[in-house]
VOTOR-116754 format. One record per residue: x, y, z of N, C-alpha, C in turn; residue in one letter. Coordinates in steps of 0.1 Angstrom, whole numbers, padded with zeros to 4 digits, always signed. Example, Ala and Ser with C-alpha at 12.3 -4.5 7.8 and 13.67 -1.06 7.14 Angstrom:
2
+0132-0057+0078+0123-0045+0078+0132-0033+0078A +0128-0022+0071+0137-0011+0071+0129+0000+0079S 
# end
This chain:
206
+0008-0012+0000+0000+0000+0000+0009+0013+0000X +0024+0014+0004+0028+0024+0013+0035+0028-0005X +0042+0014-0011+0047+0019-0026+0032+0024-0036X +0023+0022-0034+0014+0022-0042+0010+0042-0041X +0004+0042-0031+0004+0059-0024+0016+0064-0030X +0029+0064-0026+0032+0068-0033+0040+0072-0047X +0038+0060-0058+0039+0063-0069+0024+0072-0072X +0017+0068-0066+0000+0082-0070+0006+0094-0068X +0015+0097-0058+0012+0112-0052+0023+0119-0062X +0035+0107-0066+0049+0114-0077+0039+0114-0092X +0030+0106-0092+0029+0108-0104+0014+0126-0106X +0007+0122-0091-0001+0134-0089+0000+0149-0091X +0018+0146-0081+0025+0160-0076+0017+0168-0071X +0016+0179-0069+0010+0193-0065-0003+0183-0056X -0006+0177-0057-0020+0173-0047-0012+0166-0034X +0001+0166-0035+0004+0159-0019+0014+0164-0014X +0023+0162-0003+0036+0160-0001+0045+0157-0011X +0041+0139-0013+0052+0138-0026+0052+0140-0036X +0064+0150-0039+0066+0155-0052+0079+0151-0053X +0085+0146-0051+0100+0142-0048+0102+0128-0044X +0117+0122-0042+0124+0112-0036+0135+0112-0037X +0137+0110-0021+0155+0109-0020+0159+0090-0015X +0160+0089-0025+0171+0076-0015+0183+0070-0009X +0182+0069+0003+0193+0067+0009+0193+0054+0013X +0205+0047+0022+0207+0038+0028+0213+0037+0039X +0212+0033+0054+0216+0041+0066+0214+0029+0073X +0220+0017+0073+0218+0007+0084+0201+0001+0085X +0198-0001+0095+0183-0005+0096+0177+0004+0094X +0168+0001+0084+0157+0011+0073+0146+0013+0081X +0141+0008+0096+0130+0011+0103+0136+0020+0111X +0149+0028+0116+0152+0032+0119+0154+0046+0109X +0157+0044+0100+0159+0059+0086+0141+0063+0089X +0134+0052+0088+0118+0057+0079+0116+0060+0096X +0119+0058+0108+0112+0064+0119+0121+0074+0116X +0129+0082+0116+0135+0096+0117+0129+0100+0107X +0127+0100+0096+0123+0105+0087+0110+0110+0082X +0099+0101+0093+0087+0104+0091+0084+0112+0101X +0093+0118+0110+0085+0133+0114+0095+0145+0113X +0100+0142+0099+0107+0160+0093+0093+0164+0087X +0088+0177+0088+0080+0185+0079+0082+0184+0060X +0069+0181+0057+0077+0181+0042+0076+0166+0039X +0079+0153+0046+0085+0142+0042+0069+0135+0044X +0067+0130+0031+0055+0120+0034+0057+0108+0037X +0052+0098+0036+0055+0081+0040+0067+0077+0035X +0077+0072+0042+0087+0066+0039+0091+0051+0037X +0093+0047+0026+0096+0033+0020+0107+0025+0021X +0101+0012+0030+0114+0005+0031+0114-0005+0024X +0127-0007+0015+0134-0013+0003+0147-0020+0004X +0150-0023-0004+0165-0026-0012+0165-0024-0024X +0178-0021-0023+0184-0013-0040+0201-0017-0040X +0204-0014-0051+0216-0013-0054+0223-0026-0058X +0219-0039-0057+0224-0049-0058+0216-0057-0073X +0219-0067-0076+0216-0075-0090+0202-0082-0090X +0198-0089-0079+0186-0094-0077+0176-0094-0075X +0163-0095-0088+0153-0087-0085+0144-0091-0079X +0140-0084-0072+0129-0086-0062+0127-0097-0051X +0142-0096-0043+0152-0098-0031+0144-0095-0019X +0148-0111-0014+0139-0111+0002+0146-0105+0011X +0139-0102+0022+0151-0099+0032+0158-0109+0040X +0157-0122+0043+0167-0130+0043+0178-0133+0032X +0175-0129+0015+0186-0129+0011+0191-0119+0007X +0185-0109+0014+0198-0096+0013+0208-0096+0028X +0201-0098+0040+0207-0094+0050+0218-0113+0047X +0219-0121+0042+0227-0130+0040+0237-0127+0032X +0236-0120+0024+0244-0113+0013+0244-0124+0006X +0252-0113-0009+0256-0120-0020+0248-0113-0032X +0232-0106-0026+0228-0099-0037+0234-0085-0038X +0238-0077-0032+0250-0065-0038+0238-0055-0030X +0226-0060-0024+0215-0049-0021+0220-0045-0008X +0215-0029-0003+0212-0022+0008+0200-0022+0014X +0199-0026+0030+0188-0020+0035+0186-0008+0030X +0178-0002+0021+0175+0014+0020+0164+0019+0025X +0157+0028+0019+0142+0037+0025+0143+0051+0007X +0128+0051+0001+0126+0057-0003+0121+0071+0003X +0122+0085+0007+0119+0096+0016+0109+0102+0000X +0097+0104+0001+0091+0115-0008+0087+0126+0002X +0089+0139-0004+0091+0150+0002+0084+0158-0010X +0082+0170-0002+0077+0182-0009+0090+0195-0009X +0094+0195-0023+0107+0206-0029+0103+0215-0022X +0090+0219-0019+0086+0238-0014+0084+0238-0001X +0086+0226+0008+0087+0224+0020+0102+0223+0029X +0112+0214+0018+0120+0209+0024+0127+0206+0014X +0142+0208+0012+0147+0206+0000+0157+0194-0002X +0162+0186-0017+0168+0175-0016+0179+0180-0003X +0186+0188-0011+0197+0194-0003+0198+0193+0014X +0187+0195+0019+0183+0199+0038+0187+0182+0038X +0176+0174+0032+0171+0159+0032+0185+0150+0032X +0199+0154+0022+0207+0149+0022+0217+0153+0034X +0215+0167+0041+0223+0173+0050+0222+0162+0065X +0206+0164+0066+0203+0151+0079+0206+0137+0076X +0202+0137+0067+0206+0119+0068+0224+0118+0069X +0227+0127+0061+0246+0121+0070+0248+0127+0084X +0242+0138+0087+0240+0134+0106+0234+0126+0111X +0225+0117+0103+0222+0108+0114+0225+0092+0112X +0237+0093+0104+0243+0077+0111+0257+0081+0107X +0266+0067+0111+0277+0066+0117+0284+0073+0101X +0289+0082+0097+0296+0079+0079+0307+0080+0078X +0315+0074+0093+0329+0070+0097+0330+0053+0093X +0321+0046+0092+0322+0033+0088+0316+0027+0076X +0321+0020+0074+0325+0012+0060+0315-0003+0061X +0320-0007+0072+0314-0021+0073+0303-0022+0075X +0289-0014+0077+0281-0014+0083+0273-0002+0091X +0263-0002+0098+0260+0009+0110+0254+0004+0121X +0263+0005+0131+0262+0002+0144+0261-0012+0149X +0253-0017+0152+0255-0033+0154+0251-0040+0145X +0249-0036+0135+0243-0043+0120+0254-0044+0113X +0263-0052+0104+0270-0054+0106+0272-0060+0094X +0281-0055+0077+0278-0065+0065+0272-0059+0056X +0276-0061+0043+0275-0052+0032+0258-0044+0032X +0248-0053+0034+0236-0051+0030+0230-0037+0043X +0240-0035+0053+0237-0026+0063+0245-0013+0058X +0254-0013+0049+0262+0001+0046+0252+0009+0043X +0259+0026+0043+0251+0037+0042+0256+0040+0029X +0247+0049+0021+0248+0053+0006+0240+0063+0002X +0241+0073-0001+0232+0082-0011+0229+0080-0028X +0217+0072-0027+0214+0072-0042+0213+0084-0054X +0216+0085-0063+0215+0095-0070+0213+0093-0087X +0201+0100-0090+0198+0097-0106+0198+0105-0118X +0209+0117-0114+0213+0122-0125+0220+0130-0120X +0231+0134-0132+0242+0147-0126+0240+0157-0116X +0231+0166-0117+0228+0176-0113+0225+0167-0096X +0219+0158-0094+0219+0151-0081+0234+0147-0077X +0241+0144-0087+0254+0138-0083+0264+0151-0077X +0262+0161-0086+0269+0177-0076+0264+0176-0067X +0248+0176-0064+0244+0181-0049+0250+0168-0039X +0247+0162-0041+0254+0150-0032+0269+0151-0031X +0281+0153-0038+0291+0159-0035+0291+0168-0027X +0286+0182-0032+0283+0194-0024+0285+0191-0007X +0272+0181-0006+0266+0178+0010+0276+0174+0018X +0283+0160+0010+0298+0154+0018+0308+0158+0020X +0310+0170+0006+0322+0178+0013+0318+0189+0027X +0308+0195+0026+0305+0207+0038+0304+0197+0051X +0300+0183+0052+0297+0176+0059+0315+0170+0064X +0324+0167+0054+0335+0160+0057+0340+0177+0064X +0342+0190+0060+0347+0196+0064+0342+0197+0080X +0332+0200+0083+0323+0201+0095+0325+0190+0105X +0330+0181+0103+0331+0166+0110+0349+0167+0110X +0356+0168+0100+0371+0166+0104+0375+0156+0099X +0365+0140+0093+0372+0132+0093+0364+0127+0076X +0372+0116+0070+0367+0113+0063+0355+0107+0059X +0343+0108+0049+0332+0103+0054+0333+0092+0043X +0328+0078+0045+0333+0067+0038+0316+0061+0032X +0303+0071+0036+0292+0066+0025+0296+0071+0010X +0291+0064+0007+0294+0067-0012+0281+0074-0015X +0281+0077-0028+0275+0084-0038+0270+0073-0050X +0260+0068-0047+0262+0054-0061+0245+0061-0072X +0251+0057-0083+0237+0058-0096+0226+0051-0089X +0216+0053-0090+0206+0049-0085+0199+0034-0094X +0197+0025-0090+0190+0011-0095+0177+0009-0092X +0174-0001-0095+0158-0002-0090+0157-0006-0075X +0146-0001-0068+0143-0001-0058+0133-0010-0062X +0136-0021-0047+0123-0033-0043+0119-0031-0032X +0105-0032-0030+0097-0029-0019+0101-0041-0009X +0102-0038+0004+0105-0049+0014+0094-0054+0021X +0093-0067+0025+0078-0070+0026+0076-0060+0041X +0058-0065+0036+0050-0058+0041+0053-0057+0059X +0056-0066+0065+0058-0067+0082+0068-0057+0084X +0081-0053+0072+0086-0040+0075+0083-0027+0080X +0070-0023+0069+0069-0009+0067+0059-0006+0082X +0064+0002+0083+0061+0012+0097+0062+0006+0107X +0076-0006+0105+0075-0017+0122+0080-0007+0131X +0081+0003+0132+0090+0013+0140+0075+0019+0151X +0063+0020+0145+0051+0021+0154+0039+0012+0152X +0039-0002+0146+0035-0012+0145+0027-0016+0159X +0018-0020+0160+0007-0031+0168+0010-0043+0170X +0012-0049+0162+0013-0067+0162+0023-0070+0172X +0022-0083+0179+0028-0086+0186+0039-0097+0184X +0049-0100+0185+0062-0098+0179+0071-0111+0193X +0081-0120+0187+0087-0124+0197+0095-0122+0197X +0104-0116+0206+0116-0110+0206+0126-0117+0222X +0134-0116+0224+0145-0126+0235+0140-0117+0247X +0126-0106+0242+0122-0101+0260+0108-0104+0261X +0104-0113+0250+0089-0122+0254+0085-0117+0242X +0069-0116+0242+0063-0111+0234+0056-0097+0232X +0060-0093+0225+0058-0075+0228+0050-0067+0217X +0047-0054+0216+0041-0049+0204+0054-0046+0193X +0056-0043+0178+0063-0041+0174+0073-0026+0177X +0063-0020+0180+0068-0003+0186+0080-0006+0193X +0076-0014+0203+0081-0020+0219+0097-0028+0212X +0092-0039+0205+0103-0042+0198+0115-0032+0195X +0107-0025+0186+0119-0013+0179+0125-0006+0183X +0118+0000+0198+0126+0010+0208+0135-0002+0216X +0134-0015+0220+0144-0022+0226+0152-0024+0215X +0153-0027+0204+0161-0031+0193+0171-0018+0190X +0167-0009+0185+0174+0011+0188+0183+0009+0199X +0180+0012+0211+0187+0010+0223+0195+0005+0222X +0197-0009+0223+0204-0021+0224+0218-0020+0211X +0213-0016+0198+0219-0015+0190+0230+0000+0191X +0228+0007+0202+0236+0020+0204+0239+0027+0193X +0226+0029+0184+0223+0039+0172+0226+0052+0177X +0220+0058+0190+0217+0067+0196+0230+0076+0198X +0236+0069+0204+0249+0070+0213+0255+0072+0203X +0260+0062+0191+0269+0066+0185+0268+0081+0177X +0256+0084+0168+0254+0094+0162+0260+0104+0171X +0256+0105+0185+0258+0114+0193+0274+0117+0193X +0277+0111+0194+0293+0106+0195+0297+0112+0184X +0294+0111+0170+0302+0113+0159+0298+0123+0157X +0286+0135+0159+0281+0142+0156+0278+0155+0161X +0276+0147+0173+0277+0158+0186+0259+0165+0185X +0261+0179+0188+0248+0186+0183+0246+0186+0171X +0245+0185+0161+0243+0189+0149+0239+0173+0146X +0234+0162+0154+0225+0152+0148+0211+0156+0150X +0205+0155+0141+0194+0163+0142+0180+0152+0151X +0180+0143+0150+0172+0134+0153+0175+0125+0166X +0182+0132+0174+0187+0125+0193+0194+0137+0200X +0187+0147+0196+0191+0153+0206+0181+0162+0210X 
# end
């Protein structure tokens, strides 16, 4: 339902929010699409995989690797709200873009961070972002810049597990999915680290 809305509202425009899409890749994608669903501007956020060879890739065989895919998240947004530019500024404050292998306790190709990009003029602005951002930080920032591929919707139990109802078994019994995802966050020291690497200027933990 959540891909369907919004290919309507890109293909709508002017009748919604989405007039736009940025895609990124940032570690666990219920974690991007909970930050992301309450910036102003940003309508429902879509959790995916992209970037790898295999189409229409489960999530046991991406997070196993071998398909070349990223946990990602599609962000549609409104340009007169909120610009690519702002959109790509927060997302590199808000994960680790000191690491290579991974983000945070996720750990393996299909958890790397990435800014997708689908034409030149995106490919400057996303330069643009990493250099003000590597200058600002001090240290090298090691997400890439990749062409953009097709995006596959990730099943349905994904999307919106970040404030989800259903109840869920997890190593602290059985719980609501919400409940899940704030013990899974925590535990995973998403929080901490951003903080750590970012200080104030993470826009979304502090």
């Amino acid at each position: 339902m959540k891909q369907l809305v919004l290919a309507l509202a890109l293909i709508w425009g002017g009748a919604a929010q989405a007039q736009d899409v940025l895609t990124v890749a940032g570690g666990c994608f219920w974690c991007v699409e909970a930050d992301f669903e309450t910036v102003p501007g940003v309508g429902d956020v879509v959790s995916g995989y992209t970037g790898g060879t295999v189409a229409n890739p489960t999530y046991k065989q991406v997070t196993r690797g071998g398909t070349g895919h990223y946990e990602a998240v599609q962000i549609p947004f409104d340009p007169t709200v909120i610009s690519r530019e702002k959109l790509m500024q927060m997302f590199l404050r808000s994960i680790d873009v000191t690491d290579a292998g991974g983000q945070f306790c996720d750990r393996g190709d299909s958890y790397r961070s990435a800014i997708f990009v689908s034409d030149p003029a995106q490919q400057a602005l996303a330069a643009k972002v990493v250099a003000e951002a590597e200058a600002e930080l001090g240290y090298k920032i090691v997400t890439p810049i990749l062409p953009a591929t097709p995006f596959y919707l990730a099943e349905g139990y994904h999307q919106n597990y970040y404030k989800g109802a259903d109840i869920v078994m997890t190593r602290f019994g059985p719980i609501a999915q919400s409940k899940a995802y704030k013990n899974y966050r925590n535990a995973c020291g998403r929080d901490t680290q951003v903080r750590r690497v970012w200080g104030k200027s993470a826009p979304f933990v502090n």
